[in-house]
C-alpha positions as CSV (number, residue, x, y, z in Angstrom):
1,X,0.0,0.0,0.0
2,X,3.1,2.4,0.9
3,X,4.3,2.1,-3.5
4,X,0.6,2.6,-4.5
5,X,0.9,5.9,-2.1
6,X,4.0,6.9,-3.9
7,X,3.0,6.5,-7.5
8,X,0.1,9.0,-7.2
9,X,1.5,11.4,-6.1
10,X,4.1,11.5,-8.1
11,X,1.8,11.8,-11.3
12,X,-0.4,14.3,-10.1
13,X,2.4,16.7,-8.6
14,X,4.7,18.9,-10.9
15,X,8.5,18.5,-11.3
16,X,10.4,20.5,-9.4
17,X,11.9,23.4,-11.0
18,X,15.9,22.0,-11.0
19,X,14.7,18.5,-11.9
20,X,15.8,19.0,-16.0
21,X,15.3,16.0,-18.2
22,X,16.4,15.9,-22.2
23,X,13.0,16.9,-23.8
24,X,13.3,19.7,-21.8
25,X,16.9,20.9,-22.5
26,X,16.4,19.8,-26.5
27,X,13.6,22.9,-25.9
28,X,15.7,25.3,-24.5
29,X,18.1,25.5,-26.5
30,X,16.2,25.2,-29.9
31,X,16.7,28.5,-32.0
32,X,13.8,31.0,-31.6
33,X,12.4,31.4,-35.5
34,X,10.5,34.7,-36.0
35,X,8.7,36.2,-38.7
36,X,10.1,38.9,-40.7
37,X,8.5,41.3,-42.8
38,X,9.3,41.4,-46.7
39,X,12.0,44.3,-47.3
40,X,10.4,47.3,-49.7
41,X,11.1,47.4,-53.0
42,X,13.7,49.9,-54.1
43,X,12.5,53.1,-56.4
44,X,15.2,54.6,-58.7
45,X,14.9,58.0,-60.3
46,X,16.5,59.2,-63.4
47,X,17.5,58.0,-67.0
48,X,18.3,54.5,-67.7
49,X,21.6,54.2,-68.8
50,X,20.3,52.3,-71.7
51,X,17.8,54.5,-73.5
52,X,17.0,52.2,-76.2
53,X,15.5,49.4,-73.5
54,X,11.9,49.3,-72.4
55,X,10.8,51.9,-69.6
56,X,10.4,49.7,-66.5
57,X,7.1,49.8,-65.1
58,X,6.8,51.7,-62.1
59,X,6.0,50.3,-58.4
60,X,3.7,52.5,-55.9
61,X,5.6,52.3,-52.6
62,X,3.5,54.4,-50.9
63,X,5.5,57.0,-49.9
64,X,5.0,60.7,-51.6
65,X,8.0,62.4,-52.1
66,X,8.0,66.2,-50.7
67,X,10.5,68.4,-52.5
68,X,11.6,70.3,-50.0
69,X,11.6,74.0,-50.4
70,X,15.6,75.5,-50.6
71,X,16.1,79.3,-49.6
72,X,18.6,81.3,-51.0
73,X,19.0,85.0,-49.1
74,X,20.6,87.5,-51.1
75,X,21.5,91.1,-50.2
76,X,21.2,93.4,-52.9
77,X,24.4,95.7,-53.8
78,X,25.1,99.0,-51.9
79,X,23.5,101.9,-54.5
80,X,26.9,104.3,-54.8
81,X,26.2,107.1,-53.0
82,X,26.8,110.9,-55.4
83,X,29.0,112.8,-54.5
84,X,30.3,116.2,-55.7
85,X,33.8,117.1,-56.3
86,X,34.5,120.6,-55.1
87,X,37.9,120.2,-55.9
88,X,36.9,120.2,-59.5
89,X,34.4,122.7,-59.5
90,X,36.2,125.4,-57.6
91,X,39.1,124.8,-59.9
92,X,37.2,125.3,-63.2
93,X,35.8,128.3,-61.5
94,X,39.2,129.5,-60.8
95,X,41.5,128.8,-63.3
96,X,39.9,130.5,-66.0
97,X,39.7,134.0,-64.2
98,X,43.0,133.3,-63.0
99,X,44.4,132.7,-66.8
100,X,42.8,136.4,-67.5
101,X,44.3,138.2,-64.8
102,X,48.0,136.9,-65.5
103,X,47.0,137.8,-69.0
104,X,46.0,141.4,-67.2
105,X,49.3,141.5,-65.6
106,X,51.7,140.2,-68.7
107,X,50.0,143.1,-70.8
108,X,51.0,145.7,-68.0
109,X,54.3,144.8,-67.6
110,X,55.8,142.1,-70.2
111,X,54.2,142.9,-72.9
112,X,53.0,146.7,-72.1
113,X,52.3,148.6,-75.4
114,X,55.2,150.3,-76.2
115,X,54.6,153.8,-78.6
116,X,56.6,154.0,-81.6
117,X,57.0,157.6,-82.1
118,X,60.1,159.1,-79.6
119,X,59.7,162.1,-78.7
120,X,62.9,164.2,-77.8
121,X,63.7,168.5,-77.4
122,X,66.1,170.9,-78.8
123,X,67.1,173.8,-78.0
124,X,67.8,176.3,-80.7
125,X,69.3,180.2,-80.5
126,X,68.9,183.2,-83.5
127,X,71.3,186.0,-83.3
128,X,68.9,188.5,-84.9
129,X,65.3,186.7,-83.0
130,X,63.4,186.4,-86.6
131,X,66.1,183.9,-88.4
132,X,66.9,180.3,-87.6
133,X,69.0,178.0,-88.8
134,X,67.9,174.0,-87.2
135,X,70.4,170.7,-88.4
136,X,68.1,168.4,-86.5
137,X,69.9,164.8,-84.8
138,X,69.9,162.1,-87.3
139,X,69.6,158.7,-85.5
140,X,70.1,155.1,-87.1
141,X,66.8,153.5,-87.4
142,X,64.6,156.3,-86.1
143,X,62.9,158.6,-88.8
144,X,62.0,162.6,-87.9
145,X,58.3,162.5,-88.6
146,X,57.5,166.2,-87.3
147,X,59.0,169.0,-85.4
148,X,56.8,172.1,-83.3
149,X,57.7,174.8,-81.4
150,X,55.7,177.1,-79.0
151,X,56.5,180.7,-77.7
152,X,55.1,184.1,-76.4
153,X,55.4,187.3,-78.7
154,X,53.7,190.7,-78.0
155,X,51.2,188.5,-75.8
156,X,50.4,186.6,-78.5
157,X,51.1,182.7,-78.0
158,X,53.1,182.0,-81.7
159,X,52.9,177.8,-82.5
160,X,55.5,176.8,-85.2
161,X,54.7,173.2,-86.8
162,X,55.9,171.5,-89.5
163,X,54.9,167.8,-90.3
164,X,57.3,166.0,-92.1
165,X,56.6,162.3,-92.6
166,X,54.8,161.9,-96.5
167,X,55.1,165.7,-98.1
168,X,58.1,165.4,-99.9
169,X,61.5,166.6,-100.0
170,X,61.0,169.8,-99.0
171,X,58.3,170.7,-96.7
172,X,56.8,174.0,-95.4
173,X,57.1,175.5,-91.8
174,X,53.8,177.2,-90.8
175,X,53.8,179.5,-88.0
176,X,50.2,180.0,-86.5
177,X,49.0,183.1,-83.9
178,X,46.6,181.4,-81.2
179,X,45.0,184.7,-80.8
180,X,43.8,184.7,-84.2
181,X,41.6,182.5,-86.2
182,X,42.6,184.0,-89.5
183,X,46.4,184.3,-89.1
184,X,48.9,182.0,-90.8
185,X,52.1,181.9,-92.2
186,X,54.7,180.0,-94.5
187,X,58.2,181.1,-92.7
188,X,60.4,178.7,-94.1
189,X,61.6,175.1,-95.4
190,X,62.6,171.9,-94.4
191,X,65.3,170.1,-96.0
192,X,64.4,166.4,-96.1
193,X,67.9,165.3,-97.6
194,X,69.8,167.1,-94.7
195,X,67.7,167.1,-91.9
196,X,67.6,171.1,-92.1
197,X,65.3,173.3,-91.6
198,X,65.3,177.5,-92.5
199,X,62.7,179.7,-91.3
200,X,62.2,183.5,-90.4
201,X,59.7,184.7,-88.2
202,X,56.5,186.9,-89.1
203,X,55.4,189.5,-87.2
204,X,57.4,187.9,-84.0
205,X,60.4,187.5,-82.2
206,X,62.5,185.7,-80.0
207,X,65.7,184.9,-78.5
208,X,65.6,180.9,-78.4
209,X,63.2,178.5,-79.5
210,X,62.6,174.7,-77.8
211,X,61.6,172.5,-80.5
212,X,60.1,169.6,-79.9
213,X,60.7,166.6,-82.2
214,X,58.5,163.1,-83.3
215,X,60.8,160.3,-84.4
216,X,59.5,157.5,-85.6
217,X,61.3,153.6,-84.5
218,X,61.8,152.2,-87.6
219,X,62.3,148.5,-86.0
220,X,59.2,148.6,-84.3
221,X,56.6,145.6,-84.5
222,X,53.2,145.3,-83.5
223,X,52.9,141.7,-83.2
224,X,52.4,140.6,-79.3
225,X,52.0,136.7,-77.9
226,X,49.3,137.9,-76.2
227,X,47.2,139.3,-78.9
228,X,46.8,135.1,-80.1
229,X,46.3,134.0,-76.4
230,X,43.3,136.5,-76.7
231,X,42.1,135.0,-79.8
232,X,42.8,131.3,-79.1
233,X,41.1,131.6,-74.8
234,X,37.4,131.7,-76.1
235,X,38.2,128.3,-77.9
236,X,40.1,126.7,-75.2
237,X,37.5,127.6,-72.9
238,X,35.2,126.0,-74.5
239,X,36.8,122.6,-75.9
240,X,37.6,122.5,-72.0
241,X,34.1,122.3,-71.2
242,X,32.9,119.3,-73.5
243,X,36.0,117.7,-72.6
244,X,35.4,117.7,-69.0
245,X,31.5,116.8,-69.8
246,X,32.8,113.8,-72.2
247,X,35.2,112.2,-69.8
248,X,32.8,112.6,-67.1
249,X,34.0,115.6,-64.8
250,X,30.9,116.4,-64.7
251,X,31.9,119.0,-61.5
252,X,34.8,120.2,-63.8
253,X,32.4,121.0,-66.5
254,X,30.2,122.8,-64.2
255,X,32.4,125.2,-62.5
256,X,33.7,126.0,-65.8
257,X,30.7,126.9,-66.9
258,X,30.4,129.2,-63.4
259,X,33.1,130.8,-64.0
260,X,32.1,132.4,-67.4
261,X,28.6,133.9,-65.0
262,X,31.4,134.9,-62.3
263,X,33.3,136.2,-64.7
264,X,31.0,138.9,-66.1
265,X,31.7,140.8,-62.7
266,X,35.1,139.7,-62.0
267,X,36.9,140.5,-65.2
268,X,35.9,144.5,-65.4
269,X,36.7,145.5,-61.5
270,X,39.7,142.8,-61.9
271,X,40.9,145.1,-65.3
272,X,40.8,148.2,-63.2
273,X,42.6,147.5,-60.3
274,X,45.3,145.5,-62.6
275,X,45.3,148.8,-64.0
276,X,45.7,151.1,-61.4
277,X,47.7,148.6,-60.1
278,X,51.0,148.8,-62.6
């Protein structure tokens, strides 16, 4: 009766938990197969490298493709900011009345107008105070042109003259009375040949005589440099103002154009005091 006992319960009652018998350890150590999920299709995009082959036929995946947006931040160039150059403007508002005045200055003193008629005194003496006898200076490269002479008489004021240049080889001295509207007189001759002059008094007498004489400078020229300069400035001016304008000096141009307004005041009050200046 004490096997019967034993027997039952052993088949009703579970094995303990470190009682391990082969079916058991066979289970335990048998891999663990799971279930995996097919892998996706793959999607290609472009050209085929063979474009002569059959398009493939193409596979929904599912999946939308978002294109996604690209930004690009530009900054837009600095505008140049305008500027003006005084520089430029003040010098082609200057330099032009600048060129006039020198021009001013170079006629006052370089190139001052020179007269060509000489003018010189002699001093002549009669032994009676009617007669005269005058052998006037002969001077290389001057030319007498005309000789006068001035003196008192009786109250009356007596003018002698006698112009020489163009009447000939002999050539009349006149003797005019101031007093008198109607009174004149042929006294006498000049000699061209000799520079000599004879001559008697009418109606008048003195001791001496001063006679003033004209020569004439045979060498001189009236050309002056600065009678071009004149000529050519109005032309330079302007040629300077479209070239100023053409290679974009635009301030150059301007003040150039100034200058001729400025100018229109300047240039008379700057000619006077140049003038009373020299």
């Amino acid at each position: 009766m004490t096997g019967e006992a034993t027997d039952d319960a052993s088949a009703g009652e579970d094995k303990p938990f470190f009682a391990i018998d082969e079916a058991s350890l066979a289970e335990a150590i048998a891999p663990v197969v799971t279930s995996q999920a097919a892998p996706e299709p793959q999607v290609i995009f472009g050209q085929p490298m063979n474009p002569t082959s059959a398009p493939s036929t193409p596979q929904l995946t599912g999946v939308v493709p978002v294109q996604q947006p690209q930004f690009m931040l530009t900054h837009a160039p600095p505008k140049p900011t305008k500027t003006v150059r005084w520089l430029d403007y003040f010098a082609g508002v200057v330099v032009p009345l600048l060129i006039i005045a020198l021009m001013f200055i170079g006629e006052e003193t370089v190139f001052a107008w020179e007269s060509p008629y000489l003018d010189k005194e002699l001093t002549v003496e009669s032994e009676d105070g009617t007669t005269y006898s005058v052998q006037f200076p002969q001077y290389e490269d001057e030319t007498l042109v005309s000789f006068t002479s001035e003196f008192t008489s009786e109250g009356h004021t007596i003018v002698l003259r006698c112009p020489v240049e163009g009447n000939g080889a002999e050539v009349a001295v006149e003797q005019r009375n101031r007093s008198s509207t109607y009174y004149f007189a042929n006294i006498g001759t000049y000699y061209v040949a000799n520079s000599t002059a004879f001559f008697q008094l009418d109606q008048a007498n003195a001791d001496e005589l001063v006679v003033e004489m004209m020569y004439y400078d045979d060498t001189y020229t009236d050309e002056d440099p600065l009678d071009y300069a004149c000529c050519l400035f109005p032309f330079v001016y302007l040629g300077s103002i479209l070239a100023a304008f053409v290679s974009g000096r635009k301030a150059l141009g301007f003040g150039l154009i100034s200058s001729f307004v400025v100018g229109l005041v300047a240039v008379p009050v700057l000619s006077m005091f140049i003038g009373a200046l020299f």
